[in-house]
PALUMGU-44195 format. One record per residue: residue number from 1; residue in one letter; chain; x, y, z of N, C-alpha, C in turn. Coordinates in nm, 4 decimals, always signed. Layout:
BEGIN
KEBA resi resn chain      n_u      n_v      n_w     ca_u     ca_v     ca_w      c_u      c_v      c_w
KEBA  NUM    A     A        X        Y        Z        X        Y        Z        X        Y        Z
...
//
This chain:
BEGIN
KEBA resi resn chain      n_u      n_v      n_w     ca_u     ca_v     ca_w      c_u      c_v      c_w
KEBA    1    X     A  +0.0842  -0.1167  +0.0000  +0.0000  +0.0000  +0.0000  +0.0893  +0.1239  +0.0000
KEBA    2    X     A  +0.0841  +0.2035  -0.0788  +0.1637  +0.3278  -0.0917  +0.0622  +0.4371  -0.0421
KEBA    3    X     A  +0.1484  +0.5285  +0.0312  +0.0778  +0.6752  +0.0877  +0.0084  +0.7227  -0.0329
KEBA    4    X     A  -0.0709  +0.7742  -0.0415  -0.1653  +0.8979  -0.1165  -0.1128  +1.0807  -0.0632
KEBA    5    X     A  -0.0439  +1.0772  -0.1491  +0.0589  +1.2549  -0.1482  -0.0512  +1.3365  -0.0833
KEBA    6    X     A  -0.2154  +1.3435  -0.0768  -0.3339  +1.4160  -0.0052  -0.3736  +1.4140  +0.1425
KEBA    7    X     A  -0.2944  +1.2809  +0.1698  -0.3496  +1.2572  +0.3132  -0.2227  +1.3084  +0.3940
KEBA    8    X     A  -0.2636  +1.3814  +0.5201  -0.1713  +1.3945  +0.6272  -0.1720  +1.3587  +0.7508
KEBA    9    X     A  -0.2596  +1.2344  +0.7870  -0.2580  +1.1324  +0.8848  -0.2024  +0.9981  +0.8018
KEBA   10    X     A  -0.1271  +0.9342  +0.8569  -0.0982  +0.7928  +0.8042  -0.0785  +0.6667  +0.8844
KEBA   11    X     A  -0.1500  +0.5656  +0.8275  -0.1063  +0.4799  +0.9298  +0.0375  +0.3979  +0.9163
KEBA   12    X     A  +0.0524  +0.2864  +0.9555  +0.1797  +0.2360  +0.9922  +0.2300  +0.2389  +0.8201
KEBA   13    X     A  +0.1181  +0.1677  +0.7865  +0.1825  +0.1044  +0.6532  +0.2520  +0.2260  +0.5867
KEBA   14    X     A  +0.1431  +0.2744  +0.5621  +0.1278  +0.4504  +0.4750  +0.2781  +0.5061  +0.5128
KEBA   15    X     A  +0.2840  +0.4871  +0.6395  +0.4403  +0.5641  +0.6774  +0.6127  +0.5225  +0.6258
KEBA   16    X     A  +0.5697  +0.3682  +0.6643  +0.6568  +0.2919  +0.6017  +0.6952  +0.3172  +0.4188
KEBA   17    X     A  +0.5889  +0.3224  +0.3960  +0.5639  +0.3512  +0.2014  +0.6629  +0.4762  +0.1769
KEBA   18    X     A  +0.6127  +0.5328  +0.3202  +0.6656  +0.7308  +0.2382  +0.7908  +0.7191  +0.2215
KEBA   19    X     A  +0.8049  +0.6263  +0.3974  +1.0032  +0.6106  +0.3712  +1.0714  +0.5045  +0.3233
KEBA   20    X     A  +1.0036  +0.4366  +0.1835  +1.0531  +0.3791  +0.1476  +1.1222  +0.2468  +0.1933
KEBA   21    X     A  +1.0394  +0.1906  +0.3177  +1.1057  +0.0525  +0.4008  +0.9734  -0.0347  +0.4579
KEBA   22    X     A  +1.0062  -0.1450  +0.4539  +0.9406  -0.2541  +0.4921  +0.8778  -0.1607  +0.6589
KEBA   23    X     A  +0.7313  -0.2678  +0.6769  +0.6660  -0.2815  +0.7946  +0.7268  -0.2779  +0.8902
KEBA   24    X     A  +0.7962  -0.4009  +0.8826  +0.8881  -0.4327  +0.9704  +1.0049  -0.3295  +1.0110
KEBA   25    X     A  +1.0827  -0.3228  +0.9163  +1.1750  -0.2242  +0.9550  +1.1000  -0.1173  +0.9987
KEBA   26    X     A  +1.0187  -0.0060  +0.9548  +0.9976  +0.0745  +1.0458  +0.9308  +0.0430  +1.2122
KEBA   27    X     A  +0.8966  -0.0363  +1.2247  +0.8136  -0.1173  +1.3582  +0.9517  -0.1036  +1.4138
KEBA   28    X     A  +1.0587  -0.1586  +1.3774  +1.1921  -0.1666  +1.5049  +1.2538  +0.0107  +1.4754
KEBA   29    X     A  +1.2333  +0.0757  +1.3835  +1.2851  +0.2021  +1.4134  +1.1688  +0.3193  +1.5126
KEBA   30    X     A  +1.0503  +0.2478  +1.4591  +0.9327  +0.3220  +1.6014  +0.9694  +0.2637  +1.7309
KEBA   31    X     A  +1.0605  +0.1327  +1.7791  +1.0634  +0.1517  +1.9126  +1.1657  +0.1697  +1.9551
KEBA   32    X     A  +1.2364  +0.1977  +1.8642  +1.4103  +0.2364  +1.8947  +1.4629  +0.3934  +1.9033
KEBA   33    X     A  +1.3601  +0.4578  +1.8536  +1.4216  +0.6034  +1.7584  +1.2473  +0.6797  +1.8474
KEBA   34    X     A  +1.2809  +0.7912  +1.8524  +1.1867  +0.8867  +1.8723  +1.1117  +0.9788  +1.7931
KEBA   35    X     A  +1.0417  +0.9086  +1.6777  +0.9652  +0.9281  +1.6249  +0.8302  +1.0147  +1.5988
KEBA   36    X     A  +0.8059  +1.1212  +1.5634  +0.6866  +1.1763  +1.5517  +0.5730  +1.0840  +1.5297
KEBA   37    X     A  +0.5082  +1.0273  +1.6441  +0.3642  +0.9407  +1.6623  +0.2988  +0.9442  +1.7863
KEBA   38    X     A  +0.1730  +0.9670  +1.7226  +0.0893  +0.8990  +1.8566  -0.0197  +0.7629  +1.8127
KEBA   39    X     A  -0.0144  +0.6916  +1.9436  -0.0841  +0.6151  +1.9809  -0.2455  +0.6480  +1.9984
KEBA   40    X     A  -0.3429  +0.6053  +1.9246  -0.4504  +0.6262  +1.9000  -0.5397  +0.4950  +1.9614
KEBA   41    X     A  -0.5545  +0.4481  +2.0130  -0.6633  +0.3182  +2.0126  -0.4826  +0.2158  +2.0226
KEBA   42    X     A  -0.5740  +0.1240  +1.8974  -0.4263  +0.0339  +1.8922  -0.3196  +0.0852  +1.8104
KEBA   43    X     A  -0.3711  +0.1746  +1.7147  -0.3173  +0.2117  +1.5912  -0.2169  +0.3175  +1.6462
KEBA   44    X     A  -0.1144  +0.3196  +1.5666  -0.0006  +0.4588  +1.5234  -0.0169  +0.5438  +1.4343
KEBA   45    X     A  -0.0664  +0.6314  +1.4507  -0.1145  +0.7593  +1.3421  +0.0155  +0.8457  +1.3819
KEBA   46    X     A  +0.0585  +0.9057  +1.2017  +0.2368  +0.9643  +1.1768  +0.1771  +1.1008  +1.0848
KEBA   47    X     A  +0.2021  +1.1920  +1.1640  +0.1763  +1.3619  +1.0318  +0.3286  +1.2853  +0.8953
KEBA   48    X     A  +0.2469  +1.2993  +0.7960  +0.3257  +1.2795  +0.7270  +0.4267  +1.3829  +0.7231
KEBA   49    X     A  +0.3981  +1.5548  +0.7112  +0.5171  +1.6320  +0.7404  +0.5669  +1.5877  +0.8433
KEBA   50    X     A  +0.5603  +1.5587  +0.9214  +0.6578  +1.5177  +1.0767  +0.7597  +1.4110  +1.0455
KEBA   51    X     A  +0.7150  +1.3201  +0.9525  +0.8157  +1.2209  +0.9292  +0.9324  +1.2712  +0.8883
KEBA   52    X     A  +0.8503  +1.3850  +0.7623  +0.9736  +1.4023  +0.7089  +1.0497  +1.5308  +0.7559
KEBA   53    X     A  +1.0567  +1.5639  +0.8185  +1.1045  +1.6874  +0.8824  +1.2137  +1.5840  +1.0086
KEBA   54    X     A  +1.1430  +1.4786  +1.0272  +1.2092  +1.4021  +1.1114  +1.3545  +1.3168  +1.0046
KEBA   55    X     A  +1.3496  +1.2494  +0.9066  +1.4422  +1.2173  +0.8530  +1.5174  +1.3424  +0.7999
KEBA   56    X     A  +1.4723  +1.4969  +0.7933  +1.5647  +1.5686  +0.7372  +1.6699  +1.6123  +0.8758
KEBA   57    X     A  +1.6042  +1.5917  +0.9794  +1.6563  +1.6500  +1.0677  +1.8394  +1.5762  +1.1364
KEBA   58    X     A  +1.8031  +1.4767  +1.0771  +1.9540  +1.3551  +1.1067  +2.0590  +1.3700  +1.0545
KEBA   59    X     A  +2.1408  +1.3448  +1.0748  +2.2831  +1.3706  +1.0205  +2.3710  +1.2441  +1.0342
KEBA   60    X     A  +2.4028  +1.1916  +0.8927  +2.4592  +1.0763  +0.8718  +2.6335  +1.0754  +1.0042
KEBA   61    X     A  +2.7050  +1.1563  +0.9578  +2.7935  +1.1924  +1.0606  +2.7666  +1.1273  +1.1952
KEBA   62    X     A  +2.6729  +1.1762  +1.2580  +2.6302  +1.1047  +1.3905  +2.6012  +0.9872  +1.3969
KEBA   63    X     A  +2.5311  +0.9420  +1.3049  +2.5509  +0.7802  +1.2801  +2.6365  +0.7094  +1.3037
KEBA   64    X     A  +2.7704  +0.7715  +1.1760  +2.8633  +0.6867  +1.1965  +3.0106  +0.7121  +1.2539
KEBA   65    X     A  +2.9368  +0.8028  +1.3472  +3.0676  +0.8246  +1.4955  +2.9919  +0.7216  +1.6163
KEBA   66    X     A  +2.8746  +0.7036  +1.5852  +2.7967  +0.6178  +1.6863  +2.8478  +0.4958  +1.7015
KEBA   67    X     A  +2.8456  +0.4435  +1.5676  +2.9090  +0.3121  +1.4995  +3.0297  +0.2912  +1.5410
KEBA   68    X     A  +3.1415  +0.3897  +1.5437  +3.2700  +0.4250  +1.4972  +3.3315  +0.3755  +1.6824
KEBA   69    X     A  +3.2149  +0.4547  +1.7242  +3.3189  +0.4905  +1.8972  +3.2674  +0.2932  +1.9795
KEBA   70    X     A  +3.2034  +0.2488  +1.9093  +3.2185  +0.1040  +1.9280  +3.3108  +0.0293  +1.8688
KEBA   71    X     A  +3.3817  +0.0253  +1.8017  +3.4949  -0.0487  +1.7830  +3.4653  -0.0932  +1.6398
KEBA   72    X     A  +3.3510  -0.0805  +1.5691  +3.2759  -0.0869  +1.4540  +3.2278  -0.2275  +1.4328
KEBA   73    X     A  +3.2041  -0.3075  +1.5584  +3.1306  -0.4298  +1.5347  +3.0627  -0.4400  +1.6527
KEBA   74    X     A  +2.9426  -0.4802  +1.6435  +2.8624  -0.4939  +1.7860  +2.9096  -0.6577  +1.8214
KEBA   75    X     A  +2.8221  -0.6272  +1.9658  +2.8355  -0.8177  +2.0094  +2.8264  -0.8632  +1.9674
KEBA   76    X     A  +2.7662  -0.9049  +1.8260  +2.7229  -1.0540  +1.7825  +2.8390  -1.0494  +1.6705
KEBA   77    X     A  +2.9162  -0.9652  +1.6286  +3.0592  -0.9529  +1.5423  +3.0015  -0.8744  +1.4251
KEBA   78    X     A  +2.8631  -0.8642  +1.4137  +2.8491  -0.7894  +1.2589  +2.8776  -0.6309  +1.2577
KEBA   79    X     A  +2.9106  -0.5848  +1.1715  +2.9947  -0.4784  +1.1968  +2.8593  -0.3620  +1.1669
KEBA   80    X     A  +2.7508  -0.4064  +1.1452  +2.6126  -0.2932  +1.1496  +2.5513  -0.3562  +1.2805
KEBA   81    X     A  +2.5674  -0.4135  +1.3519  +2.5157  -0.4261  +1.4756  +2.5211  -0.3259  +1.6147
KEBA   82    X     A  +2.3917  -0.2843  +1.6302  +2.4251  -0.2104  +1.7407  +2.4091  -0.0392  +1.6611
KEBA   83    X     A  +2.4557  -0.0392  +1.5370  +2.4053  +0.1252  +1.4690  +2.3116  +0.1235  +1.5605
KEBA   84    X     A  +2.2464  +0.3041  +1.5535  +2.1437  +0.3536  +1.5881  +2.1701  +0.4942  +1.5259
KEBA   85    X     A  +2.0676  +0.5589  +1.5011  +2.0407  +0.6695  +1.4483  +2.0605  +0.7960  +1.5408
KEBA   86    X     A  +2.1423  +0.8905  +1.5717  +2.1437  +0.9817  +1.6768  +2.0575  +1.1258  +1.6248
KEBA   87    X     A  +1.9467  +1.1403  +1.7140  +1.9375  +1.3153  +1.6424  +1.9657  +1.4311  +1.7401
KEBA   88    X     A  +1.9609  +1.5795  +1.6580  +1.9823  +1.6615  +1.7310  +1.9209  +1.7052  +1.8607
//
């Protein structure tokens, strides 16, 4: 299901679509990352401007000093293990 460019409530899926990533993946970046959402009932309703004001707001840099000041492999040895996204 892809977002509709008209709507500015979205649900999970819809959100996932805008940014271009699986369900899934965004489900582990909503409980990892601080995300523009609220909790409605059961559902996650996302301002679509908020998302994206939220991915403009990051800076790859911080990423990968995040990465970097770990030794560049998490516990399990893979060397993307353990990333996380830092924002301002």
């Amino acid at each position: 299901m892809s977002a509709s460019p008209d709507r500015d409530i979205l649900n999970i899926e819809e959100a996932a679509a805008l940014l271009g990533v699986s369900v899934k993946t965004f489900n582990k970046v909503l409980h990892r990352e601080n995300l523009p959402a609220r909790k409605i009932g059961r559902e996650w309703k996302f301002s679509r401007q908020a998302l994206i004001d939220w991915v403009g707001s990051g800076r790859s840099m911080d990423f990968y000093r995040e990465s970097g000041e770990r030794g560049g492999k998490g516990a399990d040895g893979r060397r993307t293990a353990g990333w996380e996204i830092g924002l301002d």
